[in-house]
C-alpha positions in Angstrom: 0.0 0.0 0.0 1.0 4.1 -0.8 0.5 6.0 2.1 -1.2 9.6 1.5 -0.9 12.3 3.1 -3.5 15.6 2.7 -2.2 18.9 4.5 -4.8 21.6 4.0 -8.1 23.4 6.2 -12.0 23.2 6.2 -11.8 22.3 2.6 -9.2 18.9 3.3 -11.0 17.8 6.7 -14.3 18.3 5.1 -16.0 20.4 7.2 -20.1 19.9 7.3 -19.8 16.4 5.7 -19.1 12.9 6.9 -15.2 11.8 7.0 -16.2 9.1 4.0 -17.7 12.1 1.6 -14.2 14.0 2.5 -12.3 15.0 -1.3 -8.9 12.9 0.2 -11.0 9.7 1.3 -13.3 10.0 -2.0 -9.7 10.0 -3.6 -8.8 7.2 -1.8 -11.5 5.3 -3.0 -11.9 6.3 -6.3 -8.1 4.9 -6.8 -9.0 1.8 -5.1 -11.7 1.4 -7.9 -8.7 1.5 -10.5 -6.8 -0.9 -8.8 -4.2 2.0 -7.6 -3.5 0.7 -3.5 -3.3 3.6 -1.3 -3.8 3.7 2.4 -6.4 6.1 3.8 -5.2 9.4 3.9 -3.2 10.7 6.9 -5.0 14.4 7.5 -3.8 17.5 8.8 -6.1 19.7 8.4 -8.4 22.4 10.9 -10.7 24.2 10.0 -10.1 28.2 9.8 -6.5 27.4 9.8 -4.4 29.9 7.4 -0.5 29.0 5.7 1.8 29.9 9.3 -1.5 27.6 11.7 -0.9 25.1 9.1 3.3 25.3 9.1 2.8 25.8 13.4 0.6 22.2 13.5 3.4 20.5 10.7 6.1 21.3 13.2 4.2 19.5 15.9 3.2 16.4 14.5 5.6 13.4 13.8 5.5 12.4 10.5 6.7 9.1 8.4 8.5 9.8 5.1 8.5 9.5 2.3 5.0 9.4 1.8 3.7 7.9 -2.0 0.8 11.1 -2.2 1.2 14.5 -0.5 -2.1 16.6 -1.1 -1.7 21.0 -0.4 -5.0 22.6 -0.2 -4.4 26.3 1.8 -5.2 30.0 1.6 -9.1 31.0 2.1 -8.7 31.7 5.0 -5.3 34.4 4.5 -7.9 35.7 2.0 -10.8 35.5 4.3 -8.9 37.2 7.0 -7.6 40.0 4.7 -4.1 39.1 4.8 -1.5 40.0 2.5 -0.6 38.0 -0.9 3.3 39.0 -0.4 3.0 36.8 2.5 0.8 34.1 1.3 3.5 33.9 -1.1 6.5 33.6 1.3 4.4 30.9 3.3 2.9 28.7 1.1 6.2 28.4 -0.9 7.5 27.4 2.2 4.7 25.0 3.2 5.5 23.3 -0.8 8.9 23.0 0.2 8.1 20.8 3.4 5.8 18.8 1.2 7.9 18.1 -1.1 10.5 16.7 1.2 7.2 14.8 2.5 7.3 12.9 -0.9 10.7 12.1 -0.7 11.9 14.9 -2.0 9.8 13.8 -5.4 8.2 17.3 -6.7 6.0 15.1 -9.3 4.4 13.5 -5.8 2.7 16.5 -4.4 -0.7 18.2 -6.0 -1.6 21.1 -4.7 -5.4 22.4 -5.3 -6.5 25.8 -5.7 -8.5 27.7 -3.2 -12.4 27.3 -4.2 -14.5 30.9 -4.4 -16.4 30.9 -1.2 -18.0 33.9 -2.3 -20.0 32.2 -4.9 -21.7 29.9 -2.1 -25.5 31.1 -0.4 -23.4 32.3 2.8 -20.7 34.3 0.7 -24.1 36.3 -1.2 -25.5 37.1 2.0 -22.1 38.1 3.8 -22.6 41.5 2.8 -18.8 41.4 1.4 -18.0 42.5 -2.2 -18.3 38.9 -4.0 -16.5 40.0 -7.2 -13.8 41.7 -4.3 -13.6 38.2 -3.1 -13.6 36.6 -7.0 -10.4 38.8 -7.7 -8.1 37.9 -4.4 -9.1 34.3 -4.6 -7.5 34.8 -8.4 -4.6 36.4 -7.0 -3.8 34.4 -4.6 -4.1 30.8 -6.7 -2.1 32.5 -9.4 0.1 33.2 -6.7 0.1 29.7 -5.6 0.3 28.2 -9.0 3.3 30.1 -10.0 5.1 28.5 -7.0 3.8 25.1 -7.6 5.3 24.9 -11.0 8.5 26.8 -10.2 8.8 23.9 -7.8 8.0 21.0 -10.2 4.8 19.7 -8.0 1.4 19.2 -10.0 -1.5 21.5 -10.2 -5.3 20.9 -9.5 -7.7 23.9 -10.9 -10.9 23.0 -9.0 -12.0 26.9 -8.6 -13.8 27.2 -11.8 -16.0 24.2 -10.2 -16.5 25.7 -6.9 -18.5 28.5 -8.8 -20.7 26.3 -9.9 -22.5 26.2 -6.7 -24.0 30.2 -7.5 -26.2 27.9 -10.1 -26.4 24.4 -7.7 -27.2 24.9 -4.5 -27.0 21.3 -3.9 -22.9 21.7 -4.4 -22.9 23.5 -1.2 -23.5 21.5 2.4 -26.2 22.6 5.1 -24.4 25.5 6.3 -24.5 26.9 2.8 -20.4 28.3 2.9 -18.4 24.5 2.5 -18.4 22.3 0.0 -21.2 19.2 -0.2 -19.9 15.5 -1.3 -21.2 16.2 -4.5 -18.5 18.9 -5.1 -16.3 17.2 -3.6 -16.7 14.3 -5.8 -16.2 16.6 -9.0 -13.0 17.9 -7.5 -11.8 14.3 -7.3 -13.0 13.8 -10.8 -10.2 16.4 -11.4 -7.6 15.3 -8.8 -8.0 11.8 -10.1 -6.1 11.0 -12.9 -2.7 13.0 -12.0 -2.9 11.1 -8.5 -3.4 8.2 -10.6 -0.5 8.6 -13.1 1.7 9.6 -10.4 1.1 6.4 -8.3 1.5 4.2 -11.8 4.5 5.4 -11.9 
């Protein structure tokens, strides 16, 4: 068996669904379907949590290298809490560098996903926050994160165009209206799949 291992926030712990309908255990099983073994996914992940919470729990927790999968999912929340891109930068490149050592120090072993646009959800239209405000950092910030990811040689998941599908499907969001259901979740592992896949063929 791979072990997996997903580093992330509300979006990777699956906040307001149950732990099966999370996007790293759908993953998990969608692989096992292809006949790809990989152990359920080890997840460090909190709710709320921003790039340095995420970095502060890492250096906390014992880890067993080299993991086979390492999943990055992080930055609503810098967004959310109006925090600064140039810093988003600094940290999440540093966050990439940890998870590629992770991986063995493979690059072509991590995927990082891009942040979703939680002001396209029922709570982000009745916020009272600028939506298209929120539409343009979320865009800065993933291209941000994207430049990093490439410049370090790790793989790149695009699942925001998706995650503003839910202005049109309400059923994409869960009961509290603001995270992700398991039916988006499942279309971001319809994305996720096959470079998870082709890596782990490898």
């Amino acid at each position: 068996m791979h072990s997996y291992l997903a580093l992330g926030d509300s979006y990777t712990i699956g906040e307001a669904v149950g732990d099966s309908e999370r996007w790293p255990a759908q993953l998990v099983a969608r692989l096992h379907e292809r006949g790809v073994a990989l152990d359920a996914p080890r997840i460090i992940a909190i709710t709320g949590w921003t790039t340095d919470e995420l970095s502060a729990a890492m250096d906390d927790t014992t880890f067993a290298p080299p993991y086979a999968l390492v999943t990055l999912m992080i930055g609503v929340n810098n967004q959310y809490r109006g925090r600064d891109v140039h810093e988003y930068r600094e940290q999440f490149d540093a966050l990439l560098v940890r998870a590629i050592h992770l991986a063995g120090d493979d690059p072509t072993r991590v995927i990082v996903l891009s942040t979703p646009d939680w002001g396209a959800t029922p709570f982000g239209h009745a916020s009272g926050r600028d939506t298209a405000k929120i539409t343009a950092q979320i865009d800065a910030f993933n291209a941000t994160a994207h430049a990093a990811t490439s410049a370090r040689g790790a793989s790149w998941v695009d699942v925001t165009p998706v995650s503003r599908e839910v202005a049109h499907d309400p059923s994409l969001a869960a009961h509290d209206g603001l995270h992700p259901s398991a039916a988006m979740y499942a279309r971001w592992v319809a994305l996720v799949l096959p470079v998870a896949e082709s890596r782990l063929r490898r």
